[in-house]
ZAMAR-294831 format. One record per atom (N, C-alpha, C, O): residue in three letters; x, y, z. Coordinates in steps of 0.02 Angstrom, whole numbers, padded with zeros to 5 digits, always signed. Each point is the difference from the previous one (the first is absolute). Layout:
# ZAMAR-294831
ALAXYZ ...
This chain:
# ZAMAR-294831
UNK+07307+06863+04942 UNK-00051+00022-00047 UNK+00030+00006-00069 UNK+00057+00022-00012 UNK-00092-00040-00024 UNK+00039-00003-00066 UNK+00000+00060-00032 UNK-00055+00025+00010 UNK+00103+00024-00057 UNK-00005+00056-00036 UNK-00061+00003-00030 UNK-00029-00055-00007 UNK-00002+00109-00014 UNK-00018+00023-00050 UNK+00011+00027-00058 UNK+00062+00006+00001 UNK-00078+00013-00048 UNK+00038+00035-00085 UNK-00026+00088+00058 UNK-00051+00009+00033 UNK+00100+00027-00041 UNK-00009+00051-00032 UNK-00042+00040-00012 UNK-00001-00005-00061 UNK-00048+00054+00078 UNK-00048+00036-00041 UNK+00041+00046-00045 UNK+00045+00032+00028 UNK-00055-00024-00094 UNK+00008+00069-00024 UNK-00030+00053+00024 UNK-00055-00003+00027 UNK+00094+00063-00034 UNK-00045+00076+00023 UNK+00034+00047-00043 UNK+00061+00006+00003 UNK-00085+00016-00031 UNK+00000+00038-00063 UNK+00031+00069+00004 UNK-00033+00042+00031 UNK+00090-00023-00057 UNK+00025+00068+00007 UNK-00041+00054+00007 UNK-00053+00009-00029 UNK+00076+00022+00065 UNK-00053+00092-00004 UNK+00039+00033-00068 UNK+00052-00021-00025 UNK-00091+00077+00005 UNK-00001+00032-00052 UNK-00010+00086+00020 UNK-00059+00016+00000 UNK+00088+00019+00010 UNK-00027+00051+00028 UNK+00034+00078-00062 UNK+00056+00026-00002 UNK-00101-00016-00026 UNK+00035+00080-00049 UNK+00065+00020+00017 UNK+00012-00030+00051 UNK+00036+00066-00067 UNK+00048+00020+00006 UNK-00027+00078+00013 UNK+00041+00042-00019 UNK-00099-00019+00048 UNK+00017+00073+00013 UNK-00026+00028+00079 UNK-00053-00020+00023 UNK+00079+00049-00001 UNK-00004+00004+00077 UNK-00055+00081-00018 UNK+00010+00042-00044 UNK-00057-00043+00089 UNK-00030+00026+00020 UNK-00006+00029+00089 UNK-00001-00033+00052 UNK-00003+00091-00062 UNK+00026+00033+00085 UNK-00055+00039+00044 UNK+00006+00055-00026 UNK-00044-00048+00063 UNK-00039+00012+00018 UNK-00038+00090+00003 UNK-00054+00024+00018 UNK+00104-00004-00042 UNK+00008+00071-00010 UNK-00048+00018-00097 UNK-00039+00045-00018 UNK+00063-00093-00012 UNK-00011-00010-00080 UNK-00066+00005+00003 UNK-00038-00013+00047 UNK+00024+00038-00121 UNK-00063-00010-00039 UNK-00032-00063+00004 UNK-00060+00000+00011 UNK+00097-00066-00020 UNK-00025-00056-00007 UNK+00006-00029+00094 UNK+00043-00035+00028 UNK-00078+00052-00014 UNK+00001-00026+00087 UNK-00036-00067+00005 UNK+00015-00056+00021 UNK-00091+00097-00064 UNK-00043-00059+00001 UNK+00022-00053-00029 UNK-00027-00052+00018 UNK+00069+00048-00058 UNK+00022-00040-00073 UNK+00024-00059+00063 UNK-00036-00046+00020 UNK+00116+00065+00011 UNK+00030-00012+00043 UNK-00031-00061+00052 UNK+00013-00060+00008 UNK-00062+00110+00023 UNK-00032-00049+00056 UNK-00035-00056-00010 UNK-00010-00040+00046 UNK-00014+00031-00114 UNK-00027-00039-00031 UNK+00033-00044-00035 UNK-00032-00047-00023 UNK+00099+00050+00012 UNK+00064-00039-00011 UNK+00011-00035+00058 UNK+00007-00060-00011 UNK-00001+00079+00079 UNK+00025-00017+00061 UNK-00055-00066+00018 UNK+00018-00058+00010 UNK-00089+00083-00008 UNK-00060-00036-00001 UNK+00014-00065-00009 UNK+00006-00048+00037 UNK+00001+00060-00116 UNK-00001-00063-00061 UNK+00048-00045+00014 UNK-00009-00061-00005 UNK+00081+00096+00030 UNK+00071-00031+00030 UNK-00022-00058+00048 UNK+00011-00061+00001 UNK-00053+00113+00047 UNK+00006-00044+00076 UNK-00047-00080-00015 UNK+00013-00060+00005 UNK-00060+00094-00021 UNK-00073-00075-00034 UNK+00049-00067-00030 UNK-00011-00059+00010 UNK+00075+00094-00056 UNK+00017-00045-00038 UNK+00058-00038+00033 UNK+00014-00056-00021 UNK+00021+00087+00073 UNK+00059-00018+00023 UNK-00061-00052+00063 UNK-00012-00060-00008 UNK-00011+00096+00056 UNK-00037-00066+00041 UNK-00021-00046-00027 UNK-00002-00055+00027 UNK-00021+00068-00090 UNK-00023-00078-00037 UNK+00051-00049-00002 UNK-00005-00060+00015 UNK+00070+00104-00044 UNK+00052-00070-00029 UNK+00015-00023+00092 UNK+00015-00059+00012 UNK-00019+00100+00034 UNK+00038-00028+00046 UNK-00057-00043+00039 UNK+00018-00040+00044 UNK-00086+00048-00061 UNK-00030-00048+00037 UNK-00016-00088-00043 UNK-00032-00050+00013 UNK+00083+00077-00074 UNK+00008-00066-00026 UNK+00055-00035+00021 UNK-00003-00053-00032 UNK+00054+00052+00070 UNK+00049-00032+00037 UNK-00029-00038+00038 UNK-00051+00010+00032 UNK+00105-00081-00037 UNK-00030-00055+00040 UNK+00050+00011+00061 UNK+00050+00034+00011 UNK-00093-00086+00025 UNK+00034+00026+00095 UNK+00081-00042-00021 UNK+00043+00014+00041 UNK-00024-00051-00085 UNK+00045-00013-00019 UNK+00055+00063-00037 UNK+00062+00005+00001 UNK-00103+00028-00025 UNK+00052+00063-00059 UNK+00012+00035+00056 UNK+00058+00012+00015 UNK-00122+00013+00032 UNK+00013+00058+00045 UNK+00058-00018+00037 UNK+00038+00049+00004 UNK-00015-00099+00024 UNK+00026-00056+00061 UNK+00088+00023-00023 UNK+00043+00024+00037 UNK-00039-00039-00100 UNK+00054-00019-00025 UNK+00045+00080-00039 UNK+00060+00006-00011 UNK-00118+00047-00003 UNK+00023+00053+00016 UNK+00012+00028+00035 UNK+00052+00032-00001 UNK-00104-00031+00061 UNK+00037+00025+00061 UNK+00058-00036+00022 UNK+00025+00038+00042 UNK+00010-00086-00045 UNK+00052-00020+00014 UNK+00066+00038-00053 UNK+00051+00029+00018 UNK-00070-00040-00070 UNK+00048+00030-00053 UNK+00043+00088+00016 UNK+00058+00016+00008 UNK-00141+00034-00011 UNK+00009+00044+00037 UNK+00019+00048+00064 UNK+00009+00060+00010 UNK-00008-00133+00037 UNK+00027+00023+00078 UNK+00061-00022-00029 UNK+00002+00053-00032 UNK+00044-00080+00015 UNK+00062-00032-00028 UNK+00038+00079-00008 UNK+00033+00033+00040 UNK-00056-00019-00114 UNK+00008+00051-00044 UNK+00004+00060+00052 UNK+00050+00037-00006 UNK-00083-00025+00045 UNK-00031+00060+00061 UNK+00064-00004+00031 UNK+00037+00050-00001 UNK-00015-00116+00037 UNK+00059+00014+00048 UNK+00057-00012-00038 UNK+00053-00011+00029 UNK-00056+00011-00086 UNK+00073+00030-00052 UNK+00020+00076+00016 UNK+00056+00018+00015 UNK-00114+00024-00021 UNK+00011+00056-00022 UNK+00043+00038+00073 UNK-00011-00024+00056 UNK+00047+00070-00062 UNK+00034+00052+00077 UNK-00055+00045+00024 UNK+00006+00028+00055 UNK-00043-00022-00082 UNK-00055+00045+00026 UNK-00025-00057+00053 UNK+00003+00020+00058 UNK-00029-00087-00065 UNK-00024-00055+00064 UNK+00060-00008+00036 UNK+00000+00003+00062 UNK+00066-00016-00106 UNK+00042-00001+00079 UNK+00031+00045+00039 UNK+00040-00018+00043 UNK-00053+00074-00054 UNK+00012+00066+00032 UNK-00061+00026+00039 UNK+00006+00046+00040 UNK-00063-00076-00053 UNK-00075+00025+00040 UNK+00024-00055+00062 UNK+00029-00053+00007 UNK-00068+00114+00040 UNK+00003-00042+00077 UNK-00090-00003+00012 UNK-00030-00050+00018 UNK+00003+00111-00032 UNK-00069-00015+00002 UNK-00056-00001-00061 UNK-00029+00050-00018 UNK+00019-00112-00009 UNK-00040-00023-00060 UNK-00072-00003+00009 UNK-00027-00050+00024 UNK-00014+00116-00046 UNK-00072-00019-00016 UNK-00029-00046-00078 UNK+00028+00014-00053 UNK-00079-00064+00055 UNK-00029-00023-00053 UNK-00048+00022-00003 UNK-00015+00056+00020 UNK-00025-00103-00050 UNK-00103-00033+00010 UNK-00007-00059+00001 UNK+00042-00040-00020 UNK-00101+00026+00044 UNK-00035-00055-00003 UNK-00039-00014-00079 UNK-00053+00017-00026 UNK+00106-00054+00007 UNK-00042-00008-00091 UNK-00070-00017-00010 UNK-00015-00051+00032 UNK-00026+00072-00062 UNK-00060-00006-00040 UNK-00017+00012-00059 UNK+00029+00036-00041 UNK-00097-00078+00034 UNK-00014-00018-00075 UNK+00057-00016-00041 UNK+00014+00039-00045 UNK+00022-00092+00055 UNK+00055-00015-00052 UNK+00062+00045-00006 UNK+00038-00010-00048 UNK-00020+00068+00101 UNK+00055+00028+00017 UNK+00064-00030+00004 UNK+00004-00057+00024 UNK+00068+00099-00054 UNK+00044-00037-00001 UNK-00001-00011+00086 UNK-00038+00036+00033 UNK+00085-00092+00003 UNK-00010-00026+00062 UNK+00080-00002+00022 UNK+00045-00034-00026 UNK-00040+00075+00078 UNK+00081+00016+00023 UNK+00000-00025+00083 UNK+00045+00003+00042 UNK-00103-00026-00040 UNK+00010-00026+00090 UNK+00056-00058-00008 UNK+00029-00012+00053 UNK-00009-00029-00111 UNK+00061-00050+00033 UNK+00084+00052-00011 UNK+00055-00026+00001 UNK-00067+00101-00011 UNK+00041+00031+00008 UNK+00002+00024+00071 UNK+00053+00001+00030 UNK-00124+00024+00006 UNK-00005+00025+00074 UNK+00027-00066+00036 UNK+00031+00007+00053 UNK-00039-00051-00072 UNK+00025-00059+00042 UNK+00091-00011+00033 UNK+00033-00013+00050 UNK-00028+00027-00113 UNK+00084-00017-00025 UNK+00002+00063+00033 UNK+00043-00014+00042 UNK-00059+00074-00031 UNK+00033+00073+00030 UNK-00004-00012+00072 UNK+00044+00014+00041 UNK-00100-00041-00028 UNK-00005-00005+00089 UNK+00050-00051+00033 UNK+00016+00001+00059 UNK+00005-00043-00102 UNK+00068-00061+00014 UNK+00029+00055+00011 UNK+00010+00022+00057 UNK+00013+00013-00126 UNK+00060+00036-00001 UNK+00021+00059+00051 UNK+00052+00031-00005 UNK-00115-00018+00072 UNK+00010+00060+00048 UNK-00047+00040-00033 UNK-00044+00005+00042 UNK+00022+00036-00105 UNK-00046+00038-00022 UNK-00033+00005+00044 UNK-00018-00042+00041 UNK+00000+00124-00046 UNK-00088-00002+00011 UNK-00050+00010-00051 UNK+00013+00033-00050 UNK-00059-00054+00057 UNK-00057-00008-00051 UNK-00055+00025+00022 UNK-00014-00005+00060 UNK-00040+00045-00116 UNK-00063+00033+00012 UNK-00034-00021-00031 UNK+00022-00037-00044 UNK-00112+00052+00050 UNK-00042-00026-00062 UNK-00022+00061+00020 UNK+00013+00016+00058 UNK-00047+00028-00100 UNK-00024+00074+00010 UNK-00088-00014+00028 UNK-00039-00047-00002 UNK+00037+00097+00019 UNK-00056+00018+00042 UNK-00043+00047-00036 UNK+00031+00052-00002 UNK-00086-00045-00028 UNK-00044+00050-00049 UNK-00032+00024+00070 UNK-00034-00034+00038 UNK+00053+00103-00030 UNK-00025+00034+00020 UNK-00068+00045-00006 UNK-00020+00001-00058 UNK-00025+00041+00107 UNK-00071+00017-00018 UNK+00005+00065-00094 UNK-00030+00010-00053 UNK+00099+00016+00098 UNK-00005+00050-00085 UNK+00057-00012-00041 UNK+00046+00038-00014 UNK-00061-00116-00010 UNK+00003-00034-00056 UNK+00100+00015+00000 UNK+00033-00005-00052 UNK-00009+00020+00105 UNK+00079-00010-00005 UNK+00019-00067+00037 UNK-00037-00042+00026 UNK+00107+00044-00032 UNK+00018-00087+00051 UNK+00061+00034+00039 UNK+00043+00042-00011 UNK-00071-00097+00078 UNK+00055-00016+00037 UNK+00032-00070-00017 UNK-00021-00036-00046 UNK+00063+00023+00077 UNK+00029-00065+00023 UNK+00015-00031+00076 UNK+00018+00025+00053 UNK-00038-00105-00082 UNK-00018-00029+00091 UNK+00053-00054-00042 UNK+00007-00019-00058 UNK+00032+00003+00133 UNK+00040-00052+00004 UNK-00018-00071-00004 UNK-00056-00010+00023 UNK+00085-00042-00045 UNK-00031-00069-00034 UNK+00072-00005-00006 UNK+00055+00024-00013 UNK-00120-00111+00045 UNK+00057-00084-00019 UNK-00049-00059+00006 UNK-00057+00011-00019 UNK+00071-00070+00040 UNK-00029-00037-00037 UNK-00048-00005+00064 UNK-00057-00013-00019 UNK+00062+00020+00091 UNK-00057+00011+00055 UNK-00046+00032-00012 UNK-00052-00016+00028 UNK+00052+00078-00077 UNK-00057+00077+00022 UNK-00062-00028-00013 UNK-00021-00046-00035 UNK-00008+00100+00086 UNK-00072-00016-00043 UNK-00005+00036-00057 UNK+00039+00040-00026 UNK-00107-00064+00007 UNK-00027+00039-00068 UNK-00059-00035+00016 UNK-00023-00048+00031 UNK-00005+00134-00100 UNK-00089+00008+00020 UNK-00011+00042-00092 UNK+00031+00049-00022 UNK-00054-00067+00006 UNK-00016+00032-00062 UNK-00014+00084+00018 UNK-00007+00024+00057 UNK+00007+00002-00101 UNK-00002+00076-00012 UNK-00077+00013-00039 UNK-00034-00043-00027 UNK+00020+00110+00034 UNK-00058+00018-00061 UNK+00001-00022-00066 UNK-00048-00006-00038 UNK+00090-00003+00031 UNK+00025-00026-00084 UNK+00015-00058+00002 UNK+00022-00019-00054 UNK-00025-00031+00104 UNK-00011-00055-00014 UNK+00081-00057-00003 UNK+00008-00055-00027 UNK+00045+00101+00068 UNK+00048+00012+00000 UNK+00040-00045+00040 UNK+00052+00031-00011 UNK-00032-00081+00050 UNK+00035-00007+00054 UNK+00050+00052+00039 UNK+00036+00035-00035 UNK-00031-00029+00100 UNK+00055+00074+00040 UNK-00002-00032+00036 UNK-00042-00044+00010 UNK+00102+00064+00027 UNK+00040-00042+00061 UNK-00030+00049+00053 UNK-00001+00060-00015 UNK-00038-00093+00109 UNK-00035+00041+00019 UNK+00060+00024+00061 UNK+00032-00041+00033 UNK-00024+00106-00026 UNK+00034-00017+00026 UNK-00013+00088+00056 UNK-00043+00040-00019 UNK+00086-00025+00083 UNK-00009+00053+00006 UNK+00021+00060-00029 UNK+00054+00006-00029 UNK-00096+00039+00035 UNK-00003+00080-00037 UNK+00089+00030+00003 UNK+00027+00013-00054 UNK+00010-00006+00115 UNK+00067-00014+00009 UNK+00050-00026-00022 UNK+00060+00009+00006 UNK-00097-00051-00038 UNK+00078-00074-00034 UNK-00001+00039-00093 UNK+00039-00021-00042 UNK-00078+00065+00031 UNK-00005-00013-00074 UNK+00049+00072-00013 UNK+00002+00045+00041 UNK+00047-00045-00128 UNK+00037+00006-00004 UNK-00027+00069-00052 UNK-00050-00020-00030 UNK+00065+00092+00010 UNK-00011+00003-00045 UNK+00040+00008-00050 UNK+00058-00011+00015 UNK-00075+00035-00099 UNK+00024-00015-00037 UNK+00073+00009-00034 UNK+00034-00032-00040 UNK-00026+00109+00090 UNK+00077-00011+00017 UNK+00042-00042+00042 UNK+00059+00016+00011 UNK-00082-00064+00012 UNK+00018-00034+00033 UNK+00042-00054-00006 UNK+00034-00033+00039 UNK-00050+00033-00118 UNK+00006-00073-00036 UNK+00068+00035-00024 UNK+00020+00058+00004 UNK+00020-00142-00041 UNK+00057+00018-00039 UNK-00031-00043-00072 UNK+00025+00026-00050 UNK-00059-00068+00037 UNK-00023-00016-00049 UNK-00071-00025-00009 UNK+00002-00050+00036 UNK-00067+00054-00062 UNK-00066+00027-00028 UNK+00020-00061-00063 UNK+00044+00007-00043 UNK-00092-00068+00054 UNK-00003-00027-00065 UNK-00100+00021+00002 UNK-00041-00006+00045 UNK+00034+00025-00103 UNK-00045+00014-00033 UNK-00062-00050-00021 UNK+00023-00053+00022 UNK-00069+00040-00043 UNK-00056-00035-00037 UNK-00015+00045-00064 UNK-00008+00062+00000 UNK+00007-00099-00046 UNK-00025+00060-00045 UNK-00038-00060-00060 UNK+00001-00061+00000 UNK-00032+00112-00049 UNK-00034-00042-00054 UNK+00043-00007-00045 UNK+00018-00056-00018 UNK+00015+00132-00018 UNK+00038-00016-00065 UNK+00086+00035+00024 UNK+00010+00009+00060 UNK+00035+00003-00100 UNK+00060+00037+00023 UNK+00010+00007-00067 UNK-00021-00040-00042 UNK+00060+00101+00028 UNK+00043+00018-00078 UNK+00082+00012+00052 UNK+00023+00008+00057 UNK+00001-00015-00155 UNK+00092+00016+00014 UNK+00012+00076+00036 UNK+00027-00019+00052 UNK-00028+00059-00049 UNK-00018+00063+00071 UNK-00016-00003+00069 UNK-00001+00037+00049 UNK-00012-00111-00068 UNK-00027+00004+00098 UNK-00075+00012+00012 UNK-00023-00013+00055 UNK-00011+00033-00100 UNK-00055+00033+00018 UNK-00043-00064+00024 UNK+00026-00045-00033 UNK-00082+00011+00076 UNK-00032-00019+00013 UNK-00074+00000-00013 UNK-00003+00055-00029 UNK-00050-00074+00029 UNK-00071-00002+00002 UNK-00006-00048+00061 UNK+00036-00050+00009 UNK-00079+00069+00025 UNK-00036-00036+00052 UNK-00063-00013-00004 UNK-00026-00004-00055 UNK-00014-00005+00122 UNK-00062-00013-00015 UNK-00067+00057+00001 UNK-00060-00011-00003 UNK+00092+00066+00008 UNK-00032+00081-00020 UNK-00023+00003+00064 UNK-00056+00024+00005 UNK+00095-00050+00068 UNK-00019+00047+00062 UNK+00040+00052+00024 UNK-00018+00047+00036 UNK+00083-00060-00063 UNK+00051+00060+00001 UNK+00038-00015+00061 UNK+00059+00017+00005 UNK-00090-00046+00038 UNK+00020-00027+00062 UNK+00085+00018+00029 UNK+00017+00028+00052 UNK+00032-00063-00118 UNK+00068+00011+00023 UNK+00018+00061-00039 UNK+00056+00022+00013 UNK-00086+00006-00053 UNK+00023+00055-00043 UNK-00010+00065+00046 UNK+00030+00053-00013 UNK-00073-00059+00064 UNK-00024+00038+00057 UNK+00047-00009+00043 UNK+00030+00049+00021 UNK-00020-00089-00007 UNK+00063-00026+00081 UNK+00073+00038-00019 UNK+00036+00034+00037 UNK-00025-00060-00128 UNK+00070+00018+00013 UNK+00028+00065-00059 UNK+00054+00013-00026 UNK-00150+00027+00020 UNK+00021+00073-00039 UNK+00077+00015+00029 UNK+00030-00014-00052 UNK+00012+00029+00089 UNK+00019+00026+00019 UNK+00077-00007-00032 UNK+00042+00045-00002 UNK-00035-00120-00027 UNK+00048+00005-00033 UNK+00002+00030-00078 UNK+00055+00006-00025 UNK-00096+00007-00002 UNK+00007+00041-00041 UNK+00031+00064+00011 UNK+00005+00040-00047 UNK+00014-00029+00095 UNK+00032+00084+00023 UNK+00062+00008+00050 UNK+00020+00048+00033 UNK+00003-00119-00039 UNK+00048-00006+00018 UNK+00077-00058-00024 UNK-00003-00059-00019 UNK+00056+00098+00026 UNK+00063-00033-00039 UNK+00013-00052+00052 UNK+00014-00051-00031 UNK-00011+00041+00088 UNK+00016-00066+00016 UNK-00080-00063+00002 UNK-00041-00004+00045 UNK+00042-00027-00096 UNK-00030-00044+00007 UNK-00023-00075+00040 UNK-00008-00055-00026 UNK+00002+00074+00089 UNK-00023-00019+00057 UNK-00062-00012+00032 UNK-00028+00048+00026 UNK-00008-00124-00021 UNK+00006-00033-00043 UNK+00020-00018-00068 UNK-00007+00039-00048 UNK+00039-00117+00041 UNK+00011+00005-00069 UNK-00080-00044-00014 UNK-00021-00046+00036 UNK-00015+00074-00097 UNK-00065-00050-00004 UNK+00023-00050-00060 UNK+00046+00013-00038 UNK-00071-00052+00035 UNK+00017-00057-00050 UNK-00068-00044-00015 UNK-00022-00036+00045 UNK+00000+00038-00086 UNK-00059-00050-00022 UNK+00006-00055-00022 UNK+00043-00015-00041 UNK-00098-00035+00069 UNK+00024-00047-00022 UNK-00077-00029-00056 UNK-00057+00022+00000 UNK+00087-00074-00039 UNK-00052-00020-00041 UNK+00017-00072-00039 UNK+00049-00037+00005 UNK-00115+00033-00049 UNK+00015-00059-00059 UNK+00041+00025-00055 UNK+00018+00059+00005 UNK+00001-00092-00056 UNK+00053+00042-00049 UNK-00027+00020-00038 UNK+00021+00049-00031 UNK-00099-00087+00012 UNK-00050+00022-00042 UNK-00038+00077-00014 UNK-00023+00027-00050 UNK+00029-00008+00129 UNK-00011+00062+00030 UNK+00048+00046-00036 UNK-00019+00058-00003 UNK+00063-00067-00018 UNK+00042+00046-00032 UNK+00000+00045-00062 UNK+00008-00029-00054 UNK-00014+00099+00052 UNK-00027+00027-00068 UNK+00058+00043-00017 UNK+00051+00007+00033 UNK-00064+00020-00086 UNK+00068+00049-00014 UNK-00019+00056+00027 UNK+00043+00027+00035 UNK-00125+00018-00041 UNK+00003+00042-00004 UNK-00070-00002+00050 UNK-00036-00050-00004 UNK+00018+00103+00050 UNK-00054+00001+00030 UNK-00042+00063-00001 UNK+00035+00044-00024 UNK-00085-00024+00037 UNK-00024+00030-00003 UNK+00028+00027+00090 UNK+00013-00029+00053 UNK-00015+00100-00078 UNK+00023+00039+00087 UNK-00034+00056+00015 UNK-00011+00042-00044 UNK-00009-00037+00101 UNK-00028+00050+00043 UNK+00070+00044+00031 UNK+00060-00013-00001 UNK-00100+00070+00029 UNK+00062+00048+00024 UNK+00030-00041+00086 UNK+00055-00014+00024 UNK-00138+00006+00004 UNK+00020-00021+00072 UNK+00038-00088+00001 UNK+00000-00033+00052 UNK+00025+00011-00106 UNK+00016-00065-00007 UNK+00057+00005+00029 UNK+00035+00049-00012 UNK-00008-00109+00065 UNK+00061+00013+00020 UNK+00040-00064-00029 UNK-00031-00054+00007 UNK+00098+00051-00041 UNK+00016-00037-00041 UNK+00046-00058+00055 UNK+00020+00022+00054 UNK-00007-00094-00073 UNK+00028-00035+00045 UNK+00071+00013-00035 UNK+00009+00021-00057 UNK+00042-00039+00110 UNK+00088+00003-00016 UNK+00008-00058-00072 UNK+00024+00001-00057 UNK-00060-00051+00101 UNK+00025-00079-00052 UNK-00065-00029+00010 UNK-00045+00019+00036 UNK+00048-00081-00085 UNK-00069-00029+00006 UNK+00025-00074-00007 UNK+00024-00021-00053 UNK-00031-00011+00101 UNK-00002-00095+00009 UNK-00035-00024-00023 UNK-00058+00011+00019 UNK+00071-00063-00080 UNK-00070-00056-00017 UNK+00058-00072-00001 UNK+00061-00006+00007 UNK-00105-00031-00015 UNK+00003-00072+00003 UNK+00077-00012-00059 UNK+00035-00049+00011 UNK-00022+00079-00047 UNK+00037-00012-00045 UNK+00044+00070+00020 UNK+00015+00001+00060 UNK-00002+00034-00083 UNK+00051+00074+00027 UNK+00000+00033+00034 UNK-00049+00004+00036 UNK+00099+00034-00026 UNK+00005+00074+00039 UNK-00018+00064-00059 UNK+00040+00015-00045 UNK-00085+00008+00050 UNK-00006+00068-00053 UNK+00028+00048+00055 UNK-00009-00001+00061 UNK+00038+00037-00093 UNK+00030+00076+00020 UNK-00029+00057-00040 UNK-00021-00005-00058 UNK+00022+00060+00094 UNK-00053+00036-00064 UNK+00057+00038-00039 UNK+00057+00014+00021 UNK-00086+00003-00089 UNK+00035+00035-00047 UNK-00033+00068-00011 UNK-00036+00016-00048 UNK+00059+00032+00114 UNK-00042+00064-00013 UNK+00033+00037-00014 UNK-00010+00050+00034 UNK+00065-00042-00083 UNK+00023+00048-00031 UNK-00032-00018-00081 UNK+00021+00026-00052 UNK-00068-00071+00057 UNK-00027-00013-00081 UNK-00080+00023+00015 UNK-00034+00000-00051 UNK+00002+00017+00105 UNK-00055+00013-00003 UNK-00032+00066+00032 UNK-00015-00007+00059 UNK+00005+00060-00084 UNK-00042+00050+00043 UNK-00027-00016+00056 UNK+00021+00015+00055 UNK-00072-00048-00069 UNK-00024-00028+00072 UNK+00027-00025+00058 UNK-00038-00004+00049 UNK+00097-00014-00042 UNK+00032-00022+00061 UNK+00041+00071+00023 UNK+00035+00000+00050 UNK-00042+00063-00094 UNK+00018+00077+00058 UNK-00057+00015+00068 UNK+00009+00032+00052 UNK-00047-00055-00069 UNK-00026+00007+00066 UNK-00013-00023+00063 UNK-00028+00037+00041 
């Protein structure tokens, strides 16, 4: 098949002032997050099955650089949508490698488990429209379970902080590391590079990722430069 050019997709732009859920400006905030998410699914549903193809390759690369993938024995992802960065040719390369691998399970009150996956499982879409591996109630893992949590998210800043898609879903699963010094799971998000902002708007219940994977770098967060990543 012959190449295509390229689409452009246009940098994000996002204020330099973090807003926290506690603040005067809450509403201000959520309505930042809103505007974020509308604009980030747009650029990513402008990727051709060519851009998507060739990042996800770039990024599983980049992924099994880092010691956090080669020190994990058990690796949860997702199943990418709407133009999501795409790390399944990383689950691939882990299940060669002995790994085990999860795709999470959305549970009835909106937390996740994890069910085991490879390239046999079944799958059945979810309420959300989701693909999950079907598997028995027994086999699934929870979230301490894991040694590394790659993430989906819409936007990421230098802190770590994340935006998702406002179900809270993993910010629910893995409250727990916020209150604790060994960081276990390590979570790591993955994304486009475009996705990348300096500064995000933050909620209190936001749980921040370690590092963040895109198609082009490893970001590490810089939270001794941002308030927002103390929590």
């Amino acid at each position: 098949m012959a190449a295509t050019a390229s689409r452009f997709v246009p940098s994000l732009f996002i204020p330099s002032i973090i807003f926290r859920a506690s603040d005067p400006m809450t509403t201000h905030s959520e309505e930042q997050r809103t505007a974020l998410r509308a604009r980030v699914i747009a650029q990513r549903k402008a990727l051709t099955d060519e851009q998507l193809q060739r990042a996800a390759h770039a990024l599983s690369h980049l992924f099994e650089s880092t010691p956090e993938y080669q020190q994990a024995t058990a690796i949860a992802a997702y199943w990418p949508v709407r133009g999501e960065a795409d790390a399944r040719p990383l689950l691939e390369r882990a299940l060669i490698a002995g790994k085990r691998v999860y795709l999470p399970i959305v549970r009835a009150d909106s937390t996740l488990l994890f069910a085991p996956y490879d390239a046999d499982t079944p799958m059945e879409n979810n309420r959300l429209g989701i693909p999950e591996p079907q598997v028995a109630a027994e086999r699934l893992a929870a979230p301490r379970d894991l040694d590394l949590v790659i993430l989906p998210l819409t936007a990421f800043d230098d802190a770590g902080n994340r935006l998702g898609m406002g179900g809270g879903f993993y910010d629910r699963s893995f409250a727990f590391l916020r209150d604790e010094v060994r960081q276990r799971p390590v979570l790591a998000g993955a994304a486009h590079e475009f996705q990348h902002s300096e500064r995000l708007p933050v909620c209190d219940w936001d749980v921040p990722a370690q590092l963040v994977v895109t198609d082009e770098r490893v970001h590490r967060p810089q939270a001794d430069l941002y308030e927002a990543a103390a929590h």
